[in-house]
C-alpha positions as a Markdown table, in Angstrom:
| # | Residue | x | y | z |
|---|---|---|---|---|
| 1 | Unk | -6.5 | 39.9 | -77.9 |
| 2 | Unk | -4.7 | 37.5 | -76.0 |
| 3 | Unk | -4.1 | 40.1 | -72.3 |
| 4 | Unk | -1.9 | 39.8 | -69.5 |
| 5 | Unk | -3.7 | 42.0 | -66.4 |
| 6 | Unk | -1.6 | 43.3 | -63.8 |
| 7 | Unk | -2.9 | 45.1 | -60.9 |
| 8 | Unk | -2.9 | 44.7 | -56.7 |
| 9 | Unk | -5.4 | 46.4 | -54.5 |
| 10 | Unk | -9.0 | 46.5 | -54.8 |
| 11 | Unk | -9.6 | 50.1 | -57.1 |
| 12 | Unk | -8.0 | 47.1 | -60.0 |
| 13 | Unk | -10.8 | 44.7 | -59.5 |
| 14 | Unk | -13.3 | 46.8 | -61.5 |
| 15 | Unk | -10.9 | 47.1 | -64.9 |
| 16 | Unk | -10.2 | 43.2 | -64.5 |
| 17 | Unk | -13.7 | 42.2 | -63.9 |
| 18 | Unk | -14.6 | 43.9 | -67.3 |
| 19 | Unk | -11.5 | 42.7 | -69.3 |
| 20 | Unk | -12.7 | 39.0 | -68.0 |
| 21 | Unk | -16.2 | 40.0 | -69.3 |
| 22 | Unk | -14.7 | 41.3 | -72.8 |
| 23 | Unk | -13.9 | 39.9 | -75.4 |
| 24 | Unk | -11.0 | 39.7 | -74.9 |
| 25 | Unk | -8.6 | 36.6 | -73.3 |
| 26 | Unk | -7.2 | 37.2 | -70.0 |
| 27 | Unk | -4.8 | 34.2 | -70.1 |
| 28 | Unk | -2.6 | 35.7 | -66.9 |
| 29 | Unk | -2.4 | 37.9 | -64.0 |
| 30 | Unk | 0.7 | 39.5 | -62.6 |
| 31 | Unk | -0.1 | 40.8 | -58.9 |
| 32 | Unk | 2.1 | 41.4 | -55.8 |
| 33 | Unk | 3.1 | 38.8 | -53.8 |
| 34 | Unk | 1.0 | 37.2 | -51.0 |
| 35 | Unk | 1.5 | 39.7 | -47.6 |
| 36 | Unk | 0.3 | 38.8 | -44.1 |
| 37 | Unk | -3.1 | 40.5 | -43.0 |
| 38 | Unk | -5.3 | 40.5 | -40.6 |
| 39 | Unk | -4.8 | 39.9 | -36.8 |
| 40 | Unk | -3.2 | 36.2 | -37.6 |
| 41 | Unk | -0.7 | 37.7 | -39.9 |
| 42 | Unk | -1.4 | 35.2 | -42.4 |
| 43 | Unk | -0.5 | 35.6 | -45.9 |
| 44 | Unk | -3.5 | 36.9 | -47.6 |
| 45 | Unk | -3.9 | 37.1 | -52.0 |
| 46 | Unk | -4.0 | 40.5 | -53.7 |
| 47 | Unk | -7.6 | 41.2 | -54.3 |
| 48 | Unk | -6.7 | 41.0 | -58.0 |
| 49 | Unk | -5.4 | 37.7 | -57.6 |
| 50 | Unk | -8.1 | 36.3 | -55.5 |
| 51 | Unk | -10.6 | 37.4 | -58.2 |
| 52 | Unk | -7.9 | 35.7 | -61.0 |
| 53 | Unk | -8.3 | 32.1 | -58.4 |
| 54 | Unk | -11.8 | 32.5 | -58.8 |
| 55 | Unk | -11.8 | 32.2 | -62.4 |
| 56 | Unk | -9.4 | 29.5 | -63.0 |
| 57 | Unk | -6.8 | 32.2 | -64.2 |
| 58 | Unk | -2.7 | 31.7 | -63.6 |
| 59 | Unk | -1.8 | 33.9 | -61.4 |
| 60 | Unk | 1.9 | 35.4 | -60.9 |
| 61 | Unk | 3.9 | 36.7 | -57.8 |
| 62 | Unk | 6.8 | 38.0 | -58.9 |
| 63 | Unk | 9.1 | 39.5 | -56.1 |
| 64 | Unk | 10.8 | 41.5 | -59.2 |
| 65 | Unk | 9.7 | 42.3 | -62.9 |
| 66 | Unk | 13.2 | 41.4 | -63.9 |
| 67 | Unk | 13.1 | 37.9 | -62.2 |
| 68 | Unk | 13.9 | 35.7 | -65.2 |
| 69 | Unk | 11.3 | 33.4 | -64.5 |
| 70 | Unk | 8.9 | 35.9 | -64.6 |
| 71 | Unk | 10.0 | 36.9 | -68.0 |
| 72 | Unk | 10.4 | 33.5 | -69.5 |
| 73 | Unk | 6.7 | 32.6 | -68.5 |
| 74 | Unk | 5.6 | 36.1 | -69.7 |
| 75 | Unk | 7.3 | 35.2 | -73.3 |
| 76 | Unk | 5.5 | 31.7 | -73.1 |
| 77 | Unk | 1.9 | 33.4 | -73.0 |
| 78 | Unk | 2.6 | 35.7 | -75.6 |
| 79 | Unk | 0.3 | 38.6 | -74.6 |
| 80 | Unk | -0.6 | 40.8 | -77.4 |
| 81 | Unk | -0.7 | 43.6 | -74.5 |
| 82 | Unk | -0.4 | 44.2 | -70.5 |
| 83 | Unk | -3.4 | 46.1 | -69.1 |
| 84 | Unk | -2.1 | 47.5 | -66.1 |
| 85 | Unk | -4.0 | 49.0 | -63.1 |
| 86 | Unk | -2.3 | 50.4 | -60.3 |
| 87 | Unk | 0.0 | 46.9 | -60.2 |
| 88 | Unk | 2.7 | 48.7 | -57.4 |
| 89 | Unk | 6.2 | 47.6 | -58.9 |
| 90 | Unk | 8.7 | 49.0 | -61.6 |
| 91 | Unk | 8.1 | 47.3 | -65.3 |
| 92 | Unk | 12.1 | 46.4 | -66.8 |
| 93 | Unk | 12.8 | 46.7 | -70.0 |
| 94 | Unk | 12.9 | 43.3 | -70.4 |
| 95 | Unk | 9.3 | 43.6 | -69.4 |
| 96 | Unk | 8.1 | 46.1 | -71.6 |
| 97 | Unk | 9.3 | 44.7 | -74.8 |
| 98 | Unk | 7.1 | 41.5 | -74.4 |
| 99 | Unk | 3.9 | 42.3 | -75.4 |
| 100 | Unk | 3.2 | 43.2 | -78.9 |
| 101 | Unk | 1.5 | 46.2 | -77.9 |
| 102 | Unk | 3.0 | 47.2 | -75.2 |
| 103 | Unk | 2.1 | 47.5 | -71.1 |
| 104 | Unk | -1.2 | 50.3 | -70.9 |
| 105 | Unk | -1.8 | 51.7 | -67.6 |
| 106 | Unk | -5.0 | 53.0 | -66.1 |
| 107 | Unk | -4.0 | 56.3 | -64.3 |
| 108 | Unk | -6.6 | 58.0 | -61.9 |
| 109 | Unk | -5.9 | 61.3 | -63.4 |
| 110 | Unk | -5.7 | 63.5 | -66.9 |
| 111 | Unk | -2.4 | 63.4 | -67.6 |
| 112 | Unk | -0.1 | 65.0 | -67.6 |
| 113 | Unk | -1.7 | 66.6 | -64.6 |
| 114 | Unk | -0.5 | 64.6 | -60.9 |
| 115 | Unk | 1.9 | 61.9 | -62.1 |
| 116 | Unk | 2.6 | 59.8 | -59.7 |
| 117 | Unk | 1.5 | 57.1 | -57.1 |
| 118 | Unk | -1.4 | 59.4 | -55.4 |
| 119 | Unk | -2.9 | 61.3 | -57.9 |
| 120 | Unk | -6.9 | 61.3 | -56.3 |
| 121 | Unk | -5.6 | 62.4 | -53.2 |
| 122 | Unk | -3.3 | 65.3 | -54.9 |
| 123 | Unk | -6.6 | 66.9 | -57.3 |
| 124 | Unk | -9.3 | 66.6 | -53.9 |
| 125 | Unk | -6.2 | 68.5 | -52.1 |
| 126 | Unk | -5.7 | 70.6 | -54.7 |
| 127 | Unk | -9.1 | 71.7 | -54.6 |
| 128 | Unk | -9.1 | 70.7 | -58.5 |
| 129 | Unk | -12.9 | 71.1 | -59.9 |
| 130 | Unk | -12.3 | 68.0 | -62.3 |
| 131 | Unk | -10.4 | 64.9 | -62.4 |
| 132 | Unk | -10.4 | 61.6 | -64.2 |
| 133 | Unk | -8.7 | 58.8 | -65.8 |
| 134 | Unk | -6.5 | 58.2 | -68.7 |
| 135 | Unk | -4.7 | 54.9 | -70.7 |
| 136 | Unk | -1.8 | 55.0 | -71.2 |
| 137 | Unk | 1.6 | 53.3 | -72.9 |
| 138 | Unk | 4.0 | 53.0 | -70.6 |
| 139 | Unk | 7.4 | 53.9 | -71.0 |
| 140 | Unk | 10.7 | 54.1 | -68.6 |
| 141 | Unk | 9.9 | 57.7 | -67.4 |
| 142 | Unk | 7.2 | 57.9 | -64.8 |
| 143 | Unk | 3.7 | 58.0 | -66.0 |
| 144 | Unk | 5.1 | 60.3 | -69.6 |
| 145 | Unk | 3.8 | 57.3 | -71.8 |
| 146 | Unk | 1.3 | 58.7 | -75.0 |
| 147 | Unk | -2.4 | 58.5 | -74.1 |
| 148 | Unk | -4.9 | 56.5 | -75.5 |
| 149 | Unk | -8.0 | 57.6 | -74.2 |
| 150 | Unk | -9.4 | 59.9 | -71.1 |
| 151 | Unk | -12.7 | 59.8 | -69.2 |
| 152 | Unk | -13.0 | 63.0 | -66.4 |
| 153 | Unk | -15.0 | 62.9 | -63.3 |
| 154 | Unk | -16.4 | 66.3 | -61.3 |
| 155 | Unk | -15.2 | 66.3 | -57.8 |
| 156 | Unk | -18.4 | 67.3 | -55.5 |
| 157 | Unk | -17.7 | 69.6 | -52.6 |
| 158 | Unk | -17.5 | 66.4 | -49.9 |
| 159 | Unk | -16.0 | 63.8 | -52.2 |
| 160 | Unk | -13.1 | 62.2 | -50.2 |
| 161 | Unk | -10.2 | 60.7 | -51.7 |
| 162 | Unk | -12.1 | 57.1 | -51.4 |
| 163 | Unk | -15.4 | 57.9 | -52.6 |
| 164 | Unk | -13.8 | 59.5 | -55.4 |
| 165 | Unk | -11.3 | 56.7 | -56.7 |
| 166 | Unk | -14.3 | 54.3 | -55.9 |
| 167 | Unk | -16.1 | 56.0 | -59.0 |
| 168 | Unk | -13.2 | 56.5 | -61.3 |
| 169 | Unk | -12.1 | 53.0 | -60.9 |
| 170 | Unk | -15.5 | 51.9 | -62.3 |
| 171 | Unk | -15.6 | 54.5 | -65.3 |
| 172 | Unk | -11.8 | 53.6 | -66.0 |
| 173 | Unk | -12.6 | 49.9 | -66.6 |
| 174 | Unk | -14.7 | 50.9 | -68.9 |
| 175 | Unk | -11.9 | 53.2 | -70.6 |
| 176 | Unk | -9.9 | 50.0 | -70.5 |
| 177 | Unk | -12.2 | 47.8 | -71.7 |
| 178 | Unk | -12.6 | 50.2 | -75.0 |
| 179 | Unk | -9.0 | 51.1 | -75.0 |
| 180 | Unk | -8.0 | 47.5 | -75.4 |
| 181 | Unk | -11.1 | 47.2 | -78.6 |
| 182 | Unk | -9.3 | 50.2 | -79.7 |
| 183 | Unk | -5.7 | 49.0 | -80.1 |
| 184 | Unk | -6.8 | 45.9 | -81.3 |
| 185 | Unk | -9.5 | 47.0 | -84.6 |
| 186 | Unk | -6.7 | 50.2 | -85.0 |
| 187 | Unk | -9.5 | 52.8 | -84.0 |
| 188 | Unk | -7.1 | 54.2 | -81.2 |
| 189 | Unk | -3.8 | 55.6 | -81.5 |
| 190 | Unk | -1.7 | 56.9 | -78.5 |
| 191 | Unk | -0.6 | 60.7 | -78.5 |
| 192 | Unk | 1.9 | 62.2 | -77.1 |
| 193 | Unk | 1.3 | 63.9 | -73.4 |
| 194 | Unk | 1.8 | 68.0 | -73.5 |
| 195 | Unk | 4.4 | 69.4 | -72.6 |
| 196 | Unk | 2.8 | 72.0 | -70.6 |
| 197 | Unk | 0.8 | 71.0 | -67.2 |
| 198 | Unk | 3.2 | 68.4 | -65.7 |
| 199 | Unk | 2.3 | 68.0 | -61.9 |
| 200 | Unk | 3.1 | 65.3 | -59.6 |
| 201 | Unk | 1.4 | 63.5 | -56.6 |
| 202 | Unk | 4.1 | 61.4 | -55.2 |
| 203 | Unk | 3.2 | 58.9 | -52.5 |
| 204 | Unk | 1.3 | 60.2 | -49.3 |
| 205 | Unk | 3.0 | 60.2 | -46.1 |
| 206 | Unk | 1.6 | 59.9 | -42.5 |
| 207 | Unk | 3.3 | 62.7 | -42.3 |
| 208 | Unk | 1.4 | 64.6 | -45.2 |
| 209 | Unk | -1.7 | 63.1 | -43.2 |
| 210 | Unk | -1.0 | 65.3 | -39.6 |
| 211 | Unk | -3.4 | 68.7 | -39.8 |
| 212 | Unk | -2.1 | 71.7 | -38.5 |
| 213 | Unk | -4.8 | 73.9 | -37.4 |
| 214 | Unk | -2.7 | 77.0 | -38.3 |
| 215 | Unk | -3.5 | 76.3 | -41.7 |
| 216 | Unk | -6.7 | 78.0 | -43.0 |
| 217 | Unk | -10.4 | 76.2 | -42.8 |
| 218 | Unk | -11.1 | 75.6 | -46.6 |
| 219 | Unk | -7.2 | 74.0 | -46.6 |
| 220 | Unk | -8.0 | 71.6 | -43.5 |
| 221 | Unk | -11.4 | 70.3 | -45.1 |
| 222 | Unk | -9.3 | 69.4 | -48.5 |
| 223 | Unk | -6.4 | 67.8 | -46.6 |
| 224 | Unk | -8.6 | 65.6 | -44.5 |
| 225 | Unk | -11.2 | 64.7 | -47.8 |
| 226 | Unk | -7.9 | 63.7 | -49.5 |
| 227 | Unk | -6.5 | 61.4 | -46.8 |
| 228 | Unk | -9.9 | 59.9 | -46.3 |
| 229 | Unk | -9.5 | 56.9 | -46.2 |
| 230 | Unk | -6.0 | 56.0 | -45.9 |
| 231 | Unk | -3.6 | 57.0 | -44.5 |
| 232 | Unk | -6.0 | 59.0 | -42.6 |
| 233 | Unk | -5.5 | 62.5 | -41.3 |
| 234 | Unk | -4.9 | 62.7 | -37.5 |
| 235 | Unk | -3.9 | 65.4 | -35.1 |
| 236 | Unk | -2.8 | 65.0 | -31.5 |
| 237 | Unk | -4.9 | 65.8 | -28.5 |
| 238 | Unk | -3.5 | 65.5 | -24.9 |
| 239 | Unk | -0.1 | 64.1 | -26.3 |
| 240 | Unk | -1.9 | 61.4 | -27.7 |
| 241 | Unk | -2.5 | 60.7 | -31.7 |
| 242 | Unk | -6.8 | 60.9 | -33.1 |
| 243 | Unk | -7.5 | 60.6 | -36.8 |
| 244 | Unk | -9.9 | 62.9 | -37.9 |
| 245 | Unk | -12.7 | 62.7 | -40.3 |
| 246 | Unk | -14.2 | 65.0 | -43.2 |
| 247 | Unk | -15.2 | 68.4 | -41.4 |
| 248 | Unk | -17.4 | 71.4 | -42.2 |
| 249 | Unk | -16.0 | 74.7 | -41.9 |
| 250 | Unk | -18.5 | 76.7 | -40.2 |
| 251 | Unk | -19.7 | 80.1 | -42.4 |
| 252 | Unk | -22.4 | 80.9 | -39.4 |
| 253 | Unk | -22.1 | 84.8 | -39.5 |
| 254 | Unk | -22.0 | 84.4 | -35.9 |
| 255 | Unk | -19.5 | 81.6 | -35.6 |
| 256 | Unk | -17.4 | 82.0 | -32.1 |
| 257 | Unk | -14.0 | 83.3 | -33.0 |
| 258 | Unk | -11.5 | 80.3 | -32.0 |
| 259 | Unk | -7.5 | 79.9 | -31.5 |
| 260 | Unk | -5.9 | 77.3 | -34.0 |
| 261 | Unk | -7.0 | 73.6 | -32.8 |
| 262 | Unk | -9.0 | 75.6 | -30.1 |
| 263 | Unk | -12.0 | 73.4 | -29.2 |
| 264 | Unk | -16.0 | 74.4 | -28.6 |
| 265 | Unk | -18.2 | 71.8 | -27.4 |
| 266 | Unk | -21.5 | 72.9 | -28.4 |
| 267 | Unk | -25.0 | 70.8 | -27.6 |
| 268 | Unk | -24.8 | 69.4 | -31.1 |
| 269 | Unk | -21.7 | 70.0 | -32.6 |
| 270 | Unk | -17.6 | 70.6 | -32.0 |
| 271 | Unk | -15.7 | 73.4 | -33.4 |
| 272 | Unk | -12.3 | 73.3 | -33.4 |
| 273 | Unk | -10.4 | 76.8 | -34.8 |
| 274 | Unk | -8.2 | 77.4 | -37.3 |
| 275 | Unk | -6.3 | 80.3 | -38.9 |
| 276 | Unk | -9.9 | 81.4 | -40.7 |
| 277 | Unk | -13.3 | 80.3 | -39.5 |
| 278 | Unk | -13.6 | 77.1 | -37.2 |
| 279 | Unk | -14.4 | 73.8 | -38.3 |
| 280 | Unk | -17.3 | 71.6 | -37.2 |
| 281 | Unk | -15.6 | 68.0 | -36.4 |
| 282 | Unk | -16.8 | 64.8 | -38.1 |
| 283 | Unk | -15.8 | 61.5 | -37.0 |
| 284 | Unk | -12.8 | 61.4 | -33.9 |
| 285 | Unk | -10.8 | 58.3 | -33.7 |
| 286 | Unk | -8.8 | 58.5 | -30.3 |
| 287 | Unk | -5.9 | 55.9 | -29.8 |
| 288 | Unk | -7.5 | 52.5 | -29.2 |
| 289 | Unk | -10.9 | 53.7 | -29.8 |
| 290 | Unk | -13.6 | 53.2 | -32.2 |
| 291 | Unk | -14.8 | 55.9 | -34.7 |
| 292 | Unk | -17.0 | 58.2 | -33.4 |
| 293 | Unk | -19.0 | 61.1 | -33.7 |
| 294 | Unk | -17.0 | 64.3 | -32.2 |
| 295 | Unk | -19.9 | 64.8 | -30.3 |
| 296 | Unk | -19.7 | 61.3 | -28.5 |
| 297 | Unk | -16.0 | 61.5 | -28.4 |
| 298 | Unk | -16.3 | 65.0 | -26.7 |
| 299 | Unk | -18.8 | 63.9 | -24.2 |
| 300 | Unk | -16.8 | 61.1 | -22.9 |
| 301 | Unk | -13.7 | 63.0 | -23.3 |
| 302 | Unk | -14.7 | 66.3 | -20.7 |
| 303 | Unk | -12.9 | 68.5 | -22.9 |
| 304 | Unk | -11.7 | 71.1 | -21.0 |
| 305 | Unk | -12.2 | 74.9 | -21.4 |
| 306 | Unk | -9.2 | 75.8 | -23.6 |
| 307 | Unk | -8.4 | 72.5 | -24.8 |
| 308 | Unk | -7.2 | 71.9 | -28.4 |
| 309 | Unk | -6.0 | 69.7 | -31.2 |
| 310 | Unk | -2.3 | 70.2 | -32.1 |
């Protein structure tokens, strides 16, 4: 089939690498505009449309899905259907009703569970034992389209958000891939999402990201796994902002009873308490500083007796 690919950040490059390596003709990619980067500010390609320049692909930088130049060049290539992976603007109508078979999205999840722009990060918060990936149609109401086809993942006990998506964007491309053989020999046929089981995962916040040490020690470990590694969860320590990496929580049946962001500088470790049992610290990122381990960062910190993360 004759494909249009749309996509942005990197978790897209996997599912266009193997659509370039199909069968299938990628005669076009739709990505978001070039956006300044780096310490220069320069404007920097998408990594899906740096990988599209590196195969001699057209590449387009639409501000808007509805800019009619967009849409008359999206007629002229005649796609027999939009793979999309995680492309980061509103499809139009107009849009839509271009490709013979429609616009199919890649979604990091098994819908109809966590709709929505940050589904990983919602299942490792959620403490969910499985997750996945499912293809999609996509229609005007947000991530409802009938599924074509589903692939799950386990989520291991230290999985964060990254590591996880790392590994379902591989096995979706592969979903993709065999979605796009599907809808083109007839072997696949999209089915309506339940009814039942709707949840939704709408974009993280900073905000989402701060941990609040009042909150229980299993609860803590999720929330940091899930905003590892962006936006990256922080707390504040002497007024100022840290991020925090994964932690432990500490099940030591004779683990030192702690107040809420309390911290314990032990010879090898840092505990830091929270509404259950403490937490051993990971990585600490203070403001202006490198990554580090929270033993380093406690060393030349002098924590105090008392001291605590708030």
């Amino acid at each position: 089939m004759r494909l249009v690919f749309a996509g942005t950040p990197e978790p897209a490059v996997p599912t266009l690498r193997a659509l370039l390596e199909s069968r299938h003709e990628v005669v076009a990619v739709v990505t978001r505009p070039d956006a300044p980067a780096g310490r220069g500010r320069k404007l920097m390609r998408s990594p899906v449309g740096a990988v599209a320049d590196d195969h001699g692909v057209e590449v387009l930088t639409p501000e808007r899905a509805d800019d009619p130049e967009f849409l008359r060049r999206l007629t002229e290539l005649a796609p027999d259907a939009c793979p999309v992976v995680a492309y980061g603007a509103l499809l139009t109508q107009d849009a839509l009703d271009i490709p013979a078979h429609g616009w199919v999205n890649l979604h990091f999840s098994v819908l109809p569970a966590w709709r929505g722009a940050a589904p990983v990060q919602a299942a490792v918060r959620a403490g969910d034992e499985y997750t996945g990936a499912s293809t999609f149609r996509i229609v005007r109401e947000l991530d409802a389209g009938p599924v074509f086809g589903v692939v799950t993942e386990r989520i291991e006990a230290t999985d964060t958000a990254g590591e996880l998506l790392d590994r379902l964007a591989v096995s979706g491309a592969d979903l993709m891939v065999s979605t796009m053989d599907g809808i083109e020999d007839g072997s696949v046929q999209a089915v309506p999402q339940p009814a039942d089981g709707v949840t939704y995962a709408p974009k993280v916040t900073v905000d989402d990201a701060r941990v609040r040490f009042t909150d229980p020690a299993m609860a803590i470990d999720r929330q940091i796994r899930a905003m590892t590694p962006e936006p990256g969860a922080w707390a504040e320590f002497r007024g100022a902002r840290c991020k925090l990496g994964p932690v432990r929580p500490v099940d030591d049946v004779d683990a030192p009873t702690l107040e809420p962001g309390e911290l314990l500088v032990e010879r090898k470790r840092v505990l830091a308490g929270t509404a259950t049992v403490p937490v051993e610290l990971g990585e600490v990122q203070a403001q202006g500083k490198k990554r580090m381990a929270a033993t380093d960062w406690a060393r030349g910190t002098r924590i105090e007796l008392g001291e605590r993360l708030a």
